[in-house]
C-alpha positions as CSV (number, residue, x, y, z in Angstrom):
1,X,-10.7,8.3,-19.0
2,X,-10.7,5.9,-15.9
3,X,-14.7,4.5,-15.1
4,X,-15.9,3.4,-11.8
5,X,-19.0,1.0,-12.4
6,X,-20.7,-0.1,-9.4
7,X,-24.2,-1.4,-8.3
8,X,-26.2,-3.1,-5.4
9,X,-24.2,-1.4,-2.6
10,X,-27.6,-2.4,-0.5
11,X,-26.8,-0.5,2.7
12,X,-23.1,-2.4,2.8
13,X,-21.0,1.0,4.0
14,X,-18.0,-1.8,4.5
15,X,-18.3,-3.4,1.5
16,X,-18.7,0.1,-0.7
17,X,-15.3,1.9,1.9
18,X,-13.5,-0.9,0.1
19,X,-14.7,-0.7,-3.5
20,X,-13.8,2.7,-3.2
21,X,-10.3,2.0,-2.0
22,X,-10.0,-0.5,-3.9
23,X,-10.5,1.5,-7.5
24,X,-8.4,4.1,-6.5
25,X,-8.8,7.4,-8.7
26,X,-11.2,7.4,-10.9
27,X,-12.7,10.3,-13.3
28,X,-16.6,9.9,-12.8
29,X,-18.5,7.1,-11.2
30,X,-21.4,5.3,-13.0
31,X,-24.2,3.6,-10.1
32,X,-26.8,1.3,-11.7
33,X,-29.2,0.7,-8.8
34,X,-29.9,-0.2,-5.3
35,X,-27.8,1.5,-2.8
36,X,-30.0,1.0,0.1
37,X,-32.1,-2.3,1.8
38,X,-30.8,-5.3,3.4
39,X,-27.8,-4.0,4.6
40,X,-27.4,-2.1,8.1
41,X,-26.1,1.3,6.8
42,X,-28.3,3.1,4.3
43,X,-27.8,6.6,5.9
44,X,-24.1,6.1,5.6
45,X,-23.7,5.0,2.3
46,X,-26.4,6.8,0.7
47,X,-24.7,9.8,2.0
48,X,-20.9,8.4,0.4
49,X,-22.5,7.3,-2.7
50,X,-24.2,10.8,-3.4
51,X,-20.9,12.3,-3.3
52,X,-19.3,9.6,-5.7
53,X,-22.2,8.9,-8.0
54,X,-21.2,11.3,-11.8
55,X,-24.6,9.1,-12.7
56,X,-27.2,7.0,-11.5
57,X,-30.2,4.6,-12.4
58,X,-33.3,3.7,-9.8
59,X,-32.8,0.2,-8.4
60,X,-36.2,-1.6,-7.5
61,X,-35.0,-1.2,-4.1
62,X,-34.4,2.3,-4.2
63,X,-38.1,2.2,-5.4
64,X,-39.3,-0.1,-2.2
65,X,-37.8,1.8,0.0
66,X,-38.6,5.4,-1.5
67,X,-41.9,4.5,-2.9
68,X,-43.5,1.2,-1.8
69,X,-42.2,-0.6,-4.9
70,X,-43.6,-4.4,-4.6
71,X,-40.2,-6.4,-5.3
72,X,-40.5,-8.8,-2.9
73,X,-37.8,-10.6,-0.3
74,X,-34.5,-12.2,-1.3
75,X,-33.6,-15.0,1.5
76,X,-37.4,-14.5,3.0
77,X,-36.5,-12.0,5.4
78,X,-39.3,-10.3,7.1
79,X,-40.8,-6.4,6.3
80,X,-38.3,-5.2,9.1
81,X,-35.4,-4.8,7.4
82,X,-37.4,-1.9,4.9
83,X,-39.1,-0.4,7.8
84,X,-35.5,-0.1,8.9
85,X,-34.0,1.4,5.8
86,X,-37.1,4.0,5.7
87,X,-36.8,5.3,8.8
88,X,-32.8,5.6,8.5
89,X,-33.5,8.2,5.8
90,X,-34.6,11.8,5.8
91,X,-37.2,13.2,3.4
92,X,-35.0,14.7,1.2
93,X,-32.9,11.4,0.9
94,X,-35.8,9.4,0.1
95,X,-37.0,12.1,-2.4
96,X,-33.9,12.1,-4.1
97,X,-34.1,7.9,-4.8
98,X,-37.5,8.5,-5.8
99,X,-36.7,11.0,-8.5
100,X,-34.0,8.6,-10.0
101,X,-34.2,8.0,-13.6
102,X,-34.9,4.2,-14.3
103,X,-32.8,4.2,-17.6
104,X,-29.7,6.8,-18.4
105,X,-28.0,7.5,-22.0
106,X,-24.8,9.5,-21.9
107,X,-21.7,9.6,-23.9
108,X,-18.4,9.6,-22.6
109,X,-14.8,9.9,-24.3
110,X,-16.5,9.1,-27.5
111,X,-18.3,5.8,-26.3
112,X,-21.9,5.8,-25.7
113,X,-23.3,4.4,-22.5
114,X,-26.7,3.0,-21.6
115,X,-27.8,2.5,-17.8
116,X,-30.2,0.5,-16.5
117,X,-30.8,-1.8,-13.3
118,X,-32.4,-4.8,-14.1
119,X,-33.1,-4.8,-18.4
120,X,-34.3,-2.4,-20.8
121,X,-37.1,-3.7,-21.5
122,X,-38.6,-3.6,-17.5
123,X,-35.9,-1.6,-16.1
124,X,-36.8,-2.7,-12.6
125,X,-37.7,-6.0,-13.2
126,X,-36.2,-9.8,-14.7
127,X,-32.9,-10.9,-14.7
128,X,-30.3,-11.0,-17.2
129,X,-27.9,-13.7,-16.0
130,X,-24.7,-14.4,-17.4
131,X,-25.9,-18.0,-19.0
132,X,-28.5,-16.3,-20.8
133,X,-28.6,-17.6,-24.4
134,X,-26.4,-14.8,-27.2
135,X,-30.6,-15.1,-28.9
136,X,-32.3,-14.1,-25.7
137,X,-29.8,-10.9,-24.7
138,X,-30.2,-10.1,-28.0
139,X,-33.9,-9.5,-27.7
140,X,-33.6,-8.2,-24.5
141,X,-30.9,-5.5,-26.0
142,X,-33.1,-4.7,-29.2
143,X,-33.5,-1.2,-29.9
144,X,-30.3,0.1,-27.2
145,X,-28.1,2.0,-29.2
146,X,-25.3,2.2,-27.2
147,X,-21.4,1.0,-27.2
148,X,-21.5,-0.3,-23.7
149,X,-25.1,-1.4,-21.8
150,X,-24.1,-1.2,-17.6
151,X,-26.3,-3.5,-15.8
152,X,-27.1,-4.5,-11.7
153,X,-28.9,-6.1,-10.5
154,X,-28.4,-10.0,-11.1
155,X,-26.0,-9.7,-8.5
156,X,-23.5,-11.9,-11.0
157,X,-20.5,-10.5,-12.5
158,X,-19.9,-10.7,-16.1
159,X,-19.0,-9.0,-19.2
160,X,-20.3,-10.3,-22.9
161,X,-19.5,-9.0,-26.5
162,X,-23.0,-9.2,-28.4
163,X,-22.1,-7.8,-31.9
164,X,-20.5,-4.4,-31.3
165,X,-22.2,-4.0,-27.9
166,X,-20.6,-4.6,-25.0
167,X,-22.3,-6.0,-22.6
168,X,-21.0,-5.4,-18.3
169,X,-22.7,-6.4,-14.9
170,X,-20.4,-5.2,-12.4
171,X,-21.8,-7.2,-9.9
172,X,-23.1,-6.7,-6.5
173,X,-21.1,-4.5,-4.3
174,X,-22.8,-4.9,-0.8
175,X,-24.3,-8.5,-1.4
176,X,-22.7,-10.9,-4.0
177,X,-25.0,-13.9,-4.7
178,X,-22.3,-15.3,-7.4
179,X,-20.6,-17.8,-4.5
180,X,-18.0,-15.2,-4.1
181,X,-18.3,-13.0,-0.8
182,X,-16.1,-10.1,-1.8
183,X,-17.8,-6.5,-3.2
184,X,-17.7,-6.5,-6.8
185,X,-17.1,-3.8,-9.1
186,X,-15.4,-2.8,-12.9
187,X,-13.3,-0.3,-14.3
188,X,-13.6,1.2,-17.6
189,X,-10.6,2.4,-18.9
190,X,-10.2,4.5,-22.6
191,X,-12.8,1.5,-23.3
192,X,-11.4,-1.3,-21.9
193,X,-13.3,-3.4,-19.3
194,X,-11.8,-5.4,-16.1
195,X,-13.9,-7.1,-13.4
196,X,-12.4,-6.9,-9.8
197,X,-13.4,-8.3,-6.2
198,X,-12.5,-6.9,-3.0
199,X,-12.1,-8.3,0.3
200,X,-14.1,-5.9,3.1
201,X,-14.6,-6.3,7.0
202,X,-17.7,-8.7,6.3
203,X,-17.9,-9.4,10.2
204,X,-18.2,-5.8,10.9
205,X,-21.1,-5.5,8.2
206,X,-22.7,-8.5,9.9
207,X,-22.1,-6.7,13.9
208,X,-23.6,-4.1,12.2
209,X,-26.8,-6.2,11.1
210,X,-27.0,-7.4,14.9
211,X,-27.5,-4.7,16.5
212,X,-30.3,-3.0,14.1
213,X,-33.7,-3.2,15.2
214,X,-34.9,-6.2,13.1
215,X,-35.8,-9.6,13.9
216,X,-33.0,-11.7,14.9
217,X,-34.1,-14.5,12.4
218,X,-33.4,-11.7,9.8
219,X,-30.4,-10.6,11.0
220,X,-29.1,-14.5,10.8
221,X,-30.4,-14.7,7.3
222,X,-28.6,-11.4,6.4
223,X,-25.3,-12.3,7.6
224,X,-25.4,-15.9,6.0
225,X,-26.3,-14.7,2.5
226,X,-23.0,-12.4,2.8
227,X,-20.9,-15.0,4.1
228,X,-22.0,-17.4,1.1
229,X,-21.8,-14.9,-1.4
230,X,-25.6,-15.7,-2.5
C-alpha cells in the first residue's frame, strides 16, 4: 500500500501539478488541511485536489475562507487575498470545505491513522514544531490512539517516533516556511515513512499572484515568502 500525504497546498496549482508528478502512483491520498488562501489558484486546485483527496481534514484556512474563521495573516498581507479566494469559489465548493471534518480516524493496511491540521487538542489552532520537547508532543498526543498521527499545518517537515506512535508533518505543499522553497510532501509505504521536496515553476505561481486582483504590496509579500521558503 503506497500513501500520498500532503497538506497546505494554499491555492499553489504549480506547486501541487508537481507534488503529484512527483509521487507518481499512489493508492489513496491523505490531505490534512488548507488547500485554498494565499496562493492565486484556489478554483484550480480545489478542483485537482477533490479528485485526489481518499481523505481530508479542515484547515483553519479552509474555515476563513468557507466560514469566516478568525486566523489571522501570515506575512501581514491585507483582507484581499481572502476576498479573492471566496469569490474564486462556487457555493457548492465552499460548502464542501465547510463540511470538512476537523479530525479523521481510519485504518489502513492494518495501521491506524489519525488526521488533524494543526493538534488534537485545538485542531485548527497552535503549532506543533519539529523542536518541540518529546514531554510537550506527548501531552499534546495524549489520548490519540493511533499508529501514525498526519499533521499540517506548521508548515515544517518532519517525522518523530514518540513511543510506538509515529509522528509525520509532511510539510507545506504550496508555501514552505522551513527555508526550503520546494513543495513538500511524504509517502507512506507498507508503513514506512520518507519525506521528499520538489522543485515547481515558482515564477509562474508568483506571475500568477501578479495579475490577481489584490494589492500589489500583497502580491510582493506573496511572492517573497515563496521564494524564501518562509
Amino acid at each position: 500500500m503506497r500513501l500520498l500525504l500532503f497538506s497546505d497546498v494554499h491555492a499553489n496549482l504549480e506547486a501541487l501539478q508537481a507534488v503529484i508528478a512527483a509521487a507518481g502512483p499512489v493508492d489513496r491520498c491523505l490531505f490534512l488541511g488548507d488547500v485554498v488562501d494565499y496562493g492565486p489558484s484556489p478554483a484550480e486546485c480545489f478542483r485537482l485536489w477533490r479528485e485526489l483527496a481518499w481523505a481530508a481534514v479542515k484547515g483553519n484556512h479552509d474555515a476563513a475562507v468557507a466560514e469566516g474563521f478568525d486566523c489571522g495573516w501570515y506575512g501581514g498581507i491585507s483582507g484581499d487575498i481572502r476576498r479573492f479566494q471566496a469569490q474564486q469559489l462556487d457555493q457548492p465548493a465552499l460548502a464542501f470545505l465547510a463540511g470538512l471534518p476537523e479530525t479523521c480516524s481510519l485504518q489502513i493496511a492494518g495501521a491506524r491513522f489519525f488526521l488533524v491540521h494543526a493538534r488534537p487538542r485545538q485542531p485548527l489552532e497552535g503549532y506543533l514544531l519539529p523542536s518541540l520537547a518529546e514531554d510537550e508532543l506527548a501531552a499534546e498526543l495524549a489520548g490519540v490512539e493511533a499508529d501514525f498521527v498526519l499533521l499540517g499545518h506548521a508548515h515544517h517537515q518532519y517525522w518523530r517516533q514518540l513511543g510506538g506512535m509515529t509522528v509525520i508533518n509532511p510539510g507545506s505543499v504550496g508555501q514552505p516556511r522551513d527555508g526550503d522553497p520546494r513543495a513538500a510532501y511524504a509517502l507512506w509505504e507498507d508503513g514506512a515513512v520518507s519525506l521528499h521536496r520538489v522543485e515547481y515553476d515558482l515564477a509562474g505561481t508568483c506571475r500568477r499572484l501578479a495579475a490577481a486582483p489584490i494589492r500589489e504590496g500583497d502580491q510582493e509579500v506573496l511572492c517573497a515568502i515563496l521564494q524564501a521558503g518562509g
